[in-house]
C-alpha positions in Angstrom: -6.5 59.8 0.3 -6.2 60.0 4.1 -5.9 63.2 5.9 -2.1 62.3 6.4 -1.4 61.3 3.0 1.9 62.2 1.5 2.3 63.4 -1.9 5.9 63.1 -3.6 6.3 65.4 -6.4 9.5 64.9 -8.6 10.3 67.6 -11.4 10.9 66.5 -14.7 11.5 68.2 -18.0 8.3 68.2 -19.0 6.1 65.8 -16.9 6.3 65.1 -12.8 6.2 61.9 -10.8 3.8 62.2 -8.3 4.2 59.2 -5.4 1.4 58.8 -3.2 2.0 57.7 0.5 -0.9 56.9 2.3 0.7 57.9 6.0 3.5 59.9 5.4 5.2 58.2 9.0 4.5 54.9 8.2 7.7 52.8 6.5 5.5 51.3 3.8 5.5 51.5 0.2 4.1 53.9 -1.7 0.7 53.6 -2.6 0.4 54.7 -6.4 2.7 56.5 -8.3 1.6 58.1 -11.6 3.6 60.6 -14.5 2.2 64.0 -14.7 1.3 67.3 -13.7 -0.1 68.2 -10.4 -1.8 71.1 -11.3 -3.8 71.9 -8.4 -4.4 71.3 -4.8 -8.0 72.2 -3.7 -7.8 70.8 -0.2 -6.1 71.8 3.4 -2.5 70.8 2.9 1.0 72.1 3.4 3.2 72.5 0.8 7.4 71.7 1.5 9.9 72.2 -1.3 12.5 68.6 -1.1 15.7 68.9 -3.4 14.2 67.0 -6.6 11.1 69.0 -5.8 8.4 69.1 -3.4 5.9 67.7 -0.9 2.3 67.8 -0.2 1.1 67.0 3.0 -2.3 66.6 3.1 -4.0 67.7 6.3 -8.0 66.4 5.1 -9.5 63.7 3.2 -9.1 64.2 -0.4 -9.5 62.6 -4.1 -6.6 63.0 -7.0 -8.8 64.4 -10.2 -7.5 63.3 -13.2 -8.2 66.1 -15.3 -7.1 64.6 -18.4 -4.0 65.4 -20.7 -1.9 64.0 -17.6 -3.1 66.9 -15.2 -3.9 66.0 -11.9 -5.7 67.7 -9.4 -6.1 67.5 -5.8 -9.7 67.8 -4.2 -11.5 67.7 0.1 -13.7 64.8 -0.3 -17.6 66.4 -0.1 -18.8 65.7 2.9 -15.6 64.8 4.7 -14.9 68.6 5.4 -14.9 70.3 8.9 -17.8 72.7 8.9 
């Protein structure tokens, strides 16, 4: 994901809905969206709770994980990191 990627996260009972944006400014449709659990988020971002749930900016390249059993998690692309 970009450095200015959006990430959507809807609370459900038991699983989220996580919609990617790629540009969180840009009026385009959303790049994937996927059920789950974000589990983690191992990358600069800022976190901002929305009234179905919450939002992850992303302020650095980064890769969603699947980590399997519908986790999700959040990782700074190596080498793509400021020093």
């Amino acid at each position: 994901m970009p450095p200015h990627a959006h990430v959507v996260v809807y609370d459900r009972r038991e699983r989220e809905l996580l919609t990617i944006y790629d540009c969180g400014a840009a009026q385009k449709p959303p790049s994937a969206q996927l059920l789950g659990n974000l589990v983690r988020v191992d990358a600069d971002h800022e976190r901002s709770p929305s009234p179905t749930g919450y939002v992850v900016s992303m302020r650095e390249p980064s890769t969603l994980v699947d980590q399997g059993d519908g986790h999700w998690v959040i990782r700074a692309r190596s080498g793509d990191r400021d020093p």
